[in-house]
N, C-alpha and C positions, 0 to 999 in steps of 0.2 A: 424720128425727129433728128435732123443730121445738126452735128453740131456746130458747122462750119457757117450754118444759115445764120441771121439776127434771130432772137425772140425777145417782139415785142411784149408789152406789160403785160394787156387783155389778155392774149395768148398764153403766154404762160400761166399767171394766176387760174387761168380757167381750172387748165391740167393740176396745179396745186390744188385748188379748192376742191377736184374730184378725190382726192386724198385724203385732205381734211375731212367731207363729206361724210366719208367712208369710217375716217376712223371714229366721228362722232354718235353713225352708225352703232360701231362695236360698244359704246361706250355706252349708249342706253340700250343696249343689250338687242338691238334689230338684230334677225340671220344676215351674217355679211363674213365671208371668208376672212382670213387672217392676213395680215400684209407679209406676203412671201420678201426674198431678198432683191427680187428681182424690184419689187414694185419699191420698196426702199430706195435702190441703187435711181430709181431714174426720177423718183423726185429730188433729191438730192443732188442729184446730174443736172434737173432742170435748175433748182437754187444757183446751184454751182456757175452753170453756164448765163444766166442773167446777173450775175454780180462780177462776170469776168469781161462782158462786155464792153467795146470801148464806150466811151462818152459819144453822143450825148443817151447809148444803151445800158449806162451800171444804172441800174435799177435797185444797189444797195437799200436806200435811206425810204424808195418806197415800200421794199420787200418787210422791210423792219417795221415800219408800221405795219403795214397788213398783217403781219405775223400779231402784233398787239391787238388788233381789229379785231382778228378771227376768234381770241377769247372773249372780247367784251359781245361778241353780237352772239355767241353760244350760251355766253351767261345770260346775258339779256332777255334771251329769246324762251332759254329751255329752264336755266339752273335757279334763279331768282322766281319765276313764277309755282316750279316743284316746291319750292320752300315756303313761299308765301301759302301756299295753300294748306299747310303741316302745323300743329302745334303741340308744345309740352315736348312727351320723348319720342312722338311720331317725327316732329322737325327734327331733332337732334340727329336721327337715326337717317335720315335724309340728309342731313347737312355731314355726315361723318360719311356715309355714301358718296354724295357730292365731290365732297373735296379728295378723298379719293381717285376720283374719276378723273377731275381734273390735274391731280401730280402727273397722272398717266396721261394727260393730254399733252401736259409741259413736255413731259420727256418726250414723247413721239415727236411733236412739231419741234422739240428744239434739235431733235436728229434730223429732220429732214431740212430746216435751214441754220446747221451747224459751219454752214462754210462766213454765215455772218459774223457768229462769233468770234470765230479763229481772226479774220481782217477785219471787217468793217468797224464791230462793236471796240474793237482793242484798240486801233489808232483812233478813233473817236472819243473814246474815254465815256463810252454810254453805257447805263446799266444793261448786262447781260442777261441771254434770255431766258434762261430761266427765272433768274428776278423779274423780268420783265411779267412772266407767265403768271406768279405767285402776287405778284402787286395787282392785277386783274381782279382777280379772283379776292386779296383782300378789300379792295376800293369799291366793289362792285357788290359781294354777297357780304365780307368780314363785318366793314362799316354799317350797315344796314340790319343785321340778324345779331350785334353778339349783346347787346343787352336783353333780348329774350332771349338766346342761347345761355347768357351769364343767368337772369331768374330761375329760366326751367332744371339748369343741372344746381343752383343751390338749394330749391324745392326738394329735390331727390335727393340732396346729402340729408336735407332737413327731416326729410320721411324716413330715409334710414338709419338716422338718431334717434327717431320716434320706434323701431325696432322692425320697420318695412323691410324686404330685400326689394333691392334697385338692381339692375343691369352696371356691374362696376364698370364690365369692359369696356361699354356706351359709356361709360365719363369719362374713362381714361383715353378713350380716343379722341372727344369730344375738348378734352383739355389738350392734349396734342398738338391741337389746331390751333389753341392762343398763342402756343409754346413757338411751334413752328410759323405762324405768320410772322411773327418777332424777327425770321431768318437770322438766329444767332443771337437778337438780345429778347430782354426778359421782360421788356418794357409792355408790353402787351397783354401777357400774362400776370402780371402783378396788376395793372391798373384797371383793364378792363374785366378782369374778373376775383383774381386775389382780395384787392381790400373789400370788395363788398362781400366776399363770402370770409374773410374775416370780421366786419361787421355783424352777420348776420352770424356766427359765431358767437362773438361778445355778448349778444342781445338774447339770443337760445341759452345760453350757459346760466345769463343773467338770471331769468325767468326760472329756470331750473332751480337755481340756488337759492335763492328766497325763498321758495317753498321748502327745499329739506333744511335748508337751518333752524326753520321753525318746528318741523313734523320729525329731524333724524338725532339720534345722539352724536357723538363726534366721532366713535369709530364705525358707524353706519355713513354717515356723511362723507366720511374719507374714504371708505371702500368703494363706494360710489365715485368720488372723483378720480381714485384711483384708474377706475375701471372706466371711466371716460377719458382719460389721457391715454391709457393703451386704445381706447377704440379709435381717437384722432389721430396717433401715431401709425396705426395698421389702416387706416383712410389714404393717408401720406402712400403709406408704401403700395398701398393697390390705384388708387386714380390723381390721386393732387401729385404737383412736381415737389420732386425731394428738398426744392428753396421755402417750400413753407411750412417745414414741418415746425421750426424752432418759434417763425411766429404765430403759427395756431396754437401750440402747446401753451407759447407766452399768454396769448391771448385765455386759453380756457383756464389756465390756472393762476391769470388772474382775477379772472369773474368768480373762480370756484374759491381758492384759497386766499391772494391777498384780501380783496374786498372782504370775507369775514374770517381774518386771523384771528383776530384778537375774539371774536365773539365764538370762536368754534372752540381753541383752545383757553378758554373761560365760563365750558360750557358745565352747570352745576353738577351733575351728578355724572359725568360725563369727559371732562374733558381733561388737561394734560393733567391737572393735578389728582384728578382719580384715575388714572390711568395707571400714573408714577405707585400710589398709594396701594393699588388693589394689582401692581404687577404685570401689567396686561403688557408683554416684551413684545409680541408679534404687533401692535396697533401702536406703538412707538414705537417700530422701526419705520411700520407704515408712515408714521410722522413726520420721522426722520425724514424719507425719503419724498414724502409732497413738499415738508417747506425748505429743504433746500433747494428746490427748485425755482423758490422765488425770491423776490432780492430782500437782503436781509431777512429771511423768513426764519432761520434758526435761530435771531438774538433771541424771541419773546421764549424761543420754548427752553433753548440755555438758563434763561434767567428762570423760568420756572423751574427748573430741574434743579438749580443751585439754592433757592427758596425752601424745594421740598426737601432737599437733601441736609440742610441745614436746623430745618423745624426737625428733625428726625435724630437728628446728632444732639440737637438742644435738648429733647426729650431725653433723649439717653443721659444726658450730663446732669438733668433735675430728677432722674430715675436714679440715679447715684446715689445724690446729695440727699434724697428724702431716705433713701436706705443707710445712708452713713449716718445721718442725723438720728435715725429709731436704734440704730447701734447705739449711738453715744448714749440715747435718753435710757436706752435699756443697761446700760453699765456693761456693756459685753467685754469682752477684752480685746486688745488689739487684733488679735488673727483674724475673729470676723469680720474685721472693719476690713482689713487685707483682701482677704477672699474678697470682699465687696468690689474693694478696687479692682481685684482681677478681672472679676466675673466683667466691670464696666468695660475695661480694656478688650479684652475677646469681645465684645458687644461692638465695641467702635471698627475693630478690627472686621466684624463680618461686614457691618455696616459698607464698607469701603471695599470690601470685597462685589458685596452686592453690587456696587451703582458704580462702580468699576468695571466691571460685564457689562454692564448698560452703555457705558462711554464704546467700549472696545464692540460691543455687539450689535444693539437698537443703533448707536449712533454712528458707527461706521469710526468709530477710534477720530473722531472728529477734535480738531483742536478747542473749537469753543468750547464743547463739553469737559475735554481735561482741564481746561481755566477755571470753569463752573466749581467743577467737582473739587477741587482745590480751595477755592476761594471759600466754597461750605464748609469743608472739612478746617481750614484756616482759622474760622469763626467760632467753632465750638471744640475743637483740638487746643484752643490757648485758653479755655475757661479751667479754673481750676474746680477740683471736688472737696468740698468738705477740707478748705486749707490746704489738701497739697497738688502741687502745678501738674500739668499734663505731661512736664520733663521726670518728675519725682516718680508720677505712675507707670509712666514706659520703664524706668530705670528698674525697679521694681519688676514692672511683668517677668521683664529681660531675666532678671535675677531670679525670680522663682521657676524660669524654664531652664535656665542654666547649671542651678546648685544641686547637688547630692538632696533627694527629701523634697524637692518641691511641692508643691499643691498639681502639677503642670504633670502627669503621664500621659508624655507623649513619645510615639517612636521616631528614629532619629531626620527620617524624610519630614516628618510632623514638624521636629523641631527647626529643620532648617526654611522649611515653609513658612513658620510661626515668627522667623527673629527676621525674613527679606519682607515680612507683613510690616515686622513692627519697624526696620527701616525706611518703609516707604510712608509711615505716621508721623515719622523724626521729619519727614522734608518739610509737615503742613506748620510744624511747632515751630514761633520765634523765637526762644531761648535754649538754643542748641546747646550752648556753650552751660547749662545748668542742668541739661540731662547726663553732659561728658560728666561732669563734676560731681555728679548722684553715683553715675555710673560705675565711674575709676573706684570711686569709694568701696563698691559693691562688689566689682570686683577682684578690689584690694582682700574684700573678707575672706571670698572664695578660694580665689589663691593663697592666702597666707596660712589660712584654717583648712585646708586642703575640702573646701565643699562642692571644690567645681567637680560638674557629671562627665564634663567629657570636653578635653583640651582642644581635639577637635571643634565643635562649636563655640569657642570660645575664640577660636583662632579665625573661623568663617564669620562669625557675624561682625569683627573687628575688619575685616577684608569690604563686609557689605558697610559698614560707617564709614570707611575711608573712600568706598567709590561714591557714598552718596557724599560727603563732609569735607574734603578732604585731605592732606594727608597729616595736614597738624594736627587736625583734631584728634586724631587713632595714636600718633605719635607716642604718649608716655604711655598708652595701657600696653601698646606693644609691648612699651619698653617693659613695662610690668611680668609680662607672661615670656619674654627671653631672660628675665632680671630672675624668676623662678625655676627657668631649666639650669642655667649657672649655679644656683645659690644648690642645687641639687648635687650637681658637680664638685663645688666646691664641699658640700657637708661629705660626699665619699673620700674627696681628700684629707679631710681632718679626721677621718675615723682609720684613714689608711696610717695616717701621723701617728696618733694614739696606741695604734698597735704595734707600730715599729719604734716610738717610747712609754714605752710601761709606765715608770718614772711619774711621768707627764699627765697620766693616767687620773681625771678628778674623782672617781668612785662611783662617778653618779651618769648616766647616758643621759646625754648631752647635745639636742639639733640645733646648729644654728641657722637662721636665713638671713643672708647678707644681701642687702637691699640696695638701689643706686635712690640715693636721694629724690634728684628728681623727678623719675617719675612717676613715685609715689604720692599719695596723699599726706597732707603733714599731720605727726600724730605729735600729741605731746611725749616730752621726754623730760622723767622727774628724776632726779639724784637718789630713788631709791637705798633705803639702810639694804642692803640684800641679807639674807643669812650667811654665814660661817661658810655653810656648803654652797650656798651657788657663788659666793665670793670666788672662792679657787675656782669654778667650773669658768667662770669671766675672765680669770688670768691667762688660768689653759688656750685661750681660744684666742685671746690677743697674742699669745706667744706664737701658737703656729698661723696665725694670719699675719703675724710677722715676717715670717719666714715665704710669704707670697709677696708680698709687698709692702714697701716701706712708706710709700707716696699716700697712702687711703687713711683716713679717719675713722674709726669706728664710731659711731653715737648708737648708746643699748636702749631700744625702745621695752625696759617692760611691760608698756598695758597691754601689749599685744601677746608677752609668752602666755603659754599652757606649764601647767606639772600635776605630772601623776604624785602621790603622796601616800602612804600607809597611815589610814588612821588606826590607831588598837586601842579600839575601843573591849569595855568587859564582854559584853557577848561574843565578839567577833572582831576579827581584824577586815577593815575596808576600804579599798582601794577608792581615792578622792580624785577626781579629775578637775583640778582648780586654776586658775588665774595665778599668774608670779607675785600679785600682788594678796592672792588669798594667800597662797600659800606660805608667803613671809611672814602676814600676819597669824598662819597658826603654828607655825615653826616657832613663836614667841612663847607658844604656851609650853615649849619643850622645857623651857627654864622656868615658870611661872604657871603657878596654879590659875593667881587670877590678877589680871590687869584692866587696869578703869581705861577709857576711852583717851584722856590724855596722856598716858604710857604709853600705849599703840602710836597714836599718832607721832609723839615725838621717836619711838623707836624706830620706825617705818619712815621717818622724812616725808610724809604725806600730805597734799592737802585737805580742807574740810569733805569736799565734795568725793575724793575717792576715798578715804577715809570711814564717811558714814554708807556709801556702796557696798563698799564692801563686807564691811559690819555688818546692815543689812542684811546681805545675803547669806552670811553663814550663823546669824540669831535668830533672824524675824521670819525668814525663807521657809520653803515646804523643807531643807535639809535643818534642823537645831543642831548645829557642831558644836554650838558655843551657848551657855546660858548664861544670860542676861539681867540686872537688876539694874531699876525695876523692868517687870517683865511686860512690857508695850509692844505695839506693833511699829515706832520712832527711834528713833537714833538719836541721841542726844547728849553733849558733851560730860553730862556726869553722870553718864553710864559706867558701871563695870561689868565687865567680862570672866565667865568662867570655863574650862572646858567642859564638855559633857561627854565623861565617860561611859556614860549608860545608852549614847543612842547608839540606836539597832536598827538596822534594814534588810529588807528581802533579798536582795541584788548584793553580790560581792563587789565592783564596783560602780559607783554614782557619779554623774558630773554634777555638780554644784555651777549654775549660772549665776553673771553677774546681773542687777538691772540692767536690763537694755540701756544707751544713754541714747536721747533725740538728736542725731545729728543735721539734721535737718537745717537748725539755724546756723551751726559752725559750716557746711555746705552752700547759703547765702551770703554770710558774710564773706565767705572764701572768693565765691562768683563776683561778687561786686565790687574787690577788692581788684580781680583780675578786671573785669571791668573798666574802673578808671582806669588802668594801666594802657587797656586795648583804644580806649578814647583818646589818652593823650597823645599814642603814640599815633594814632590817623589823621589827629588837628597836625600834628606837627609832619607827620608827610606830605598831606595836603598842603599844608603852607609855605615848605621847605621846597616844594612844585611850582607854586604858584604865587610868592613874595606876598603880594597884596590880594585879599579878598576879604568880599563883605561877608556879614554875619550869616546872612539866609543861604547863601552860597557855601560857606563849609558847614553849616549845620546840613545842610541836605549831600552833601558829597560826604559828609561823616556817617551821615545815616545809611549811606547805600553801600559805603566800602565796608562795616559793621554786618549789615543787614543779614550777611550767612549766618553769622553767629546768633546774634541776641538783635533786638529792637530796641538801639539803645534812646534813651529818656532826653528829650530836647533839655528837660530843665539839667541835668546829668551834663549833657554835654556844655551848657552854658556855664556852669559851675567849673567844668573842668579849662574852660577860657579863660575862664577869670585867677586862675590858679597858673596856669602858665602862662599868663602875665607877669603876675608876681615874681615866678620862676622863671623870669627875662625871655622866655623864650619866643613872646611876642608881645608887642605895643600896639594901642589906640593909637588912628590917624589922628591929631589935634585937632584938624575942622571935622572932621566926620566920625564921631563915637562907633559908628557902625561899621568901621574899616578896619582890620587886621593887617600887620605887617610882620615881617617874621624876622626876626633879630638872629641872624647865624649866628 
């Protein structure tokens, strides 16, 4: 064929159509040799050479159609009738064939009239031919076959939900074909097939779940869903496109899980709340992890978990109160009521350790469940037991794990576990500010009576208050335990004094601990008559704390000293370990056989209340130092006193204890006192802020700037308004009673 001749239309297309012919041939698989380069090159050559001829020979715009022609009359003739005749997965398996066939028909014809492309289609602005090929082929077979295409592959996902094996390859080819007719978008694939096999989805799940909610328990029912959401998701990754994995999943676990949330996790013998109750950790995690998956699906099981964590705390708090109450009725004495408290505290303590694992492990350390778990422990952490606050009982735990003797053998790992437990019980408690105040008290005992076990823990769990509280609230016990390493110091100074003056020397050995006011607890301090001998030993010690400093005050607290004493008695001489206030009153008896109750008292400058304590304890007490007429187990102003030289003991020396006294109310009234203090001072920064505001407005700004500390009392705060009123520090608007102003 020279190429210098014309080639008309007929003529050419002939020679093309023997090409096409051929390769339609190869394509339903006739014997027909392979198209060598050669047979390539010269239809291409012919393409070439009819779209390069002049006018009225460019036979461009008829070439282009023919090119379209010759798919529709191959589909028409061969590709539509094979299918028609096919159904179920015989058609699929034909139509995944098919279209096949024809990509490879696209590509060959679009090589052999490639020279249309490059010119004609580009300045024309016409769809390209390969779109052209693919648009055939959808208009002609897609349009026509894909709602039985779309039936027949959701039947076979259906059967193989039912536990069939299906041919996955066959769907994922067969999905391909929605994907790829789309050329690029997803419009095809979502509508013509997607939502109706998410419907049929919804509707299978449906059916599914109605029956096991009625027939399964709750962790049979969720292993099952479980195990259908992995089977949807490994469906996704073997034949469906990876756009629908999020809303199949959405879809299955809403038919599974939302529709019966509340009926699964409400289920009686079964469900969260026997779960929670009989421990089952692996079937709440599984929980955990089904209904986070749906929206809002973890408030209902939050709320149950703070319900059951709560009824379990309450328990405990009435499992106390009914043991503190058989104490009381049985006359016990205080220790066991003690113990009680302990034993309750390690109870709250495991309590929270337990369902603290649960937030961190079942629940993925999930914020709502730390809310939960708070909010329970909140509820029954502020009830008190048998009279005293949940602040009293930590202070207390603290203290018996802390002191020389406690009830508490624990080793030192134990202990430091034990006091970051009980600081993380201080966060749930709203009167912070009355466990400091239990606390400092306690220990004030420790340190002053030297019964703390180990400086070290005493130093750490003041380091753990201050990171959870902090750092005012740590502030004075610090001050406390540096106020004891000094006053050590200070006592090696005065014994260095004493020996470099003799002279100076009171006879009697002598510790003093000098104490910084405030950050001690306030102890009273009486004008004590002292004896003869501790008189000089007080001068001694002011003379050389003289000689430190001239700027400091001393104030002598004796209810807090100790003294050893020689009693010499007839049997035996015995060493008395007493009180400064016992021991002045038996220092009395060194001049005096016998003195009545109104001698003591006036000789000793004492009030009633320490007075008959004391008396008490060295008449009525397991020690008789003193005999008494008449002889009761009361104390009573026309008592007299006599020594008793005849008593005798096993032991060379005894300490002689005083009544315990209940500090317990002087520690409230102390707190409350701080209290207003803490109230007045926040109305009046607030309002020193903000000039004018109404009532509800600093009442609730008072309550939240407070809030670390204590939960302080609306009525409390209103009273302390009305009070700095008075005290100018603020006025009523005159039209509006409910408006503060702040008077600088």
């Amino acid at each position: 064929m020279n190429q210098r001749t014309t080639i008309d239309l007929d003529q050419g297309w002939q020679f093309m159509q023997r090409g096409i012919t051929k390769l339609k041939n190869i394509l339903e698989g006739l014997p027909e040799p392979q198209f060598s380069s050669e047979d390539y090159m010269m239809l291409y050559t012919t393409i070439y050479n009819m779209c390069t001829q002049k006018p009225p020979h460019d036979y461009s715009q008829q070439l282009y159609d023919k090119y379209r022609e010759s798919f529709e009359e191959y589909i028409t003739a061969t590709v539509l009738p094979s299918l028609r005749e096919k159904h179920d997965e015989f058609m699929l398996r034909e139509l995944v064939k098919r279209w096949s066939n024809h990509k490879v028909m696209v590509r060959w014809l679009s090589r052999f009239f490639h020279y249309l492309d490059r010119y004609f289609i580009a300045r024309r602005s016409l769809p390209g031919l390969n779109e052209v090929g693919l648009t055939c082929f959808r208009d002609l077979v897609y349009q026509e076959l894909n709602g039985k295409v779309r039936d027949a592959v959701i039947s076979l996902i259906d059967q193989e939900r039912e536990g069939e094996q299906i041919d996955r390859a066959l769907l994922k080819n067969v999905l391909d074909i929605f994907v790829e007719i789309g050329m690029g978008q997803m419009d095809y694939y979502e509508n013509d097939f997607e939502a109706a096999m998410l419907k049929d989805t919804a509707a299978y799940y449906s059916r599914k779940a109605s029956n096991w909610i009625l027939e399964d328990s709750c962790p049979d029912y969720m292993l099952k869903a479980e195990e259908c959401l992995k089977r949807e998701k490994d469906r996704v990754s073997h034949y469906l496109h990876s756009s629908s994995e999020t809303k199949l999943l959405e879809k299955v676990q809403h038919e599974l899980l939302s529709v019966y949330a509340t009926q699964l996790l409400e289920k009686e013998h079964s469900g969260c709340h026997a779960l929670l109750r009989d421990d089952k950790v692996e079937d709440l995690s599984r929980m955990y992890r089904l209904f986070s998956k749906i929206p809002r699906g973890l408030d209902p099981v939050a709320s149950i978990f703070k319900q059951h964590v709560t009824a379990e705390g309450t328990a405990l708090v009435k499992q106390a109160e009914d043991a503190a109450s058989n104490k009381k009725a049985e006359k016990r004495d205080v220790v066991g009521l003690q113990e009680q408290f302990q034993v309750f505290v390690r109870k709250v303590i495991e309590l929270h350790d337990k369902y603290l694992a649960y937030v961190n492990n079942c629940f993925q350390n999930h914020t709502l469940f730390h809310k939960a778990l708070k909010e329970a422990f909140e509820v029954f952490c502020n009830k008190g037991v048998a009279g005293s606050s949940s602040a009293e009982l930590l202070a207390t735990f603290c203290d018996n794990i802390l002191k020389k003797g406690g009830s508490e053998k624990l080793s030192d790992e134990a202990i430091e576990e034990t006091l970051e437990k009980v600081v993380k019980l201080l966060a749930y408690i709203s009167d912070k500010d009355l466990f400091a105040e239990f606390y400092r008290k306690k220990l004030a005992r420790r340190l002053l009576f030297d019964k703390s076990a180990n400086d070290e823990h005493e130093r750490s769990i003041l380091t753990k208050l201050k990171q959870q509280c902090g750092g005012q609230f740590t502030s004075k016990m610090e001050g406390m335990v540096t106020d004891l390493t000094l006053a050590r110091e200070n006592q090696a100074s005065f014994e260095e004094y004493l020996s470099n003056n003799p002279a100076a020397n009171p006879g009697i050995d002598l510790t003093v601990t000098v104490l910084t006011t405030g950050f001690w607890p306030s102890y009273k301090s009486f004008d004590l008559n002292l004896p003869a001998e501790m008189v000089r030993c007080v001068e001694v010690f002011k003379e050389f704390y003289q000689t430190k400093t001239k700027h400091r005050k001393l104030t002598w607290i004796y209810s807090l000293g100790t003294c050893n004493i020689n009693g010499k008695f007839e049997p035996k001489t015995i060493e008395l370990v007493v009180t400064t206030y016992q021991a002045s009153a038996l220092l009395l008896f060194n001049a005096s056989d016998r003195l009545s109750y109104q001698e003591i008292m006036t000789q000793l400058n004492l009030s009633d209340d320490d007075v008959v304590r004391l008396l008490h304890s060295l008449s009525c007490a397991k020690y008789k130092i003193l005999f008494k007429e008449p002889s009761t187990k009361t104390i009573s102003p026309t008592d007299v006193f006599e020594f008793n030289s005849r008593f005798a003991d096993k032991m060379r020396r005894i300490k002689i204890p005083l009544p315990p006294v209940d500090e317990k109310k002087k520690v409230i009234e102390d707190v409350d006192k701080d209290r207003r203090y803490a109230i007045d001072a926040s109305i009046v920064r607030i309002m020193k802020s903000r000039k004018v505001l109404g009532y509800q407005q600093l009442v609730m700004e008072c309550v939240e700037q407070l809030g670390r500390m204590f939960k302080p009392d609306v009525k409390a705060i209103k009273k302390r308004i009305e009070d700095l009123i008075t005290r100018d520090y603020l006025e009523r608007d005159k039209d509006n009673p409910n408006l503060f102003k702040y008077l600088a």
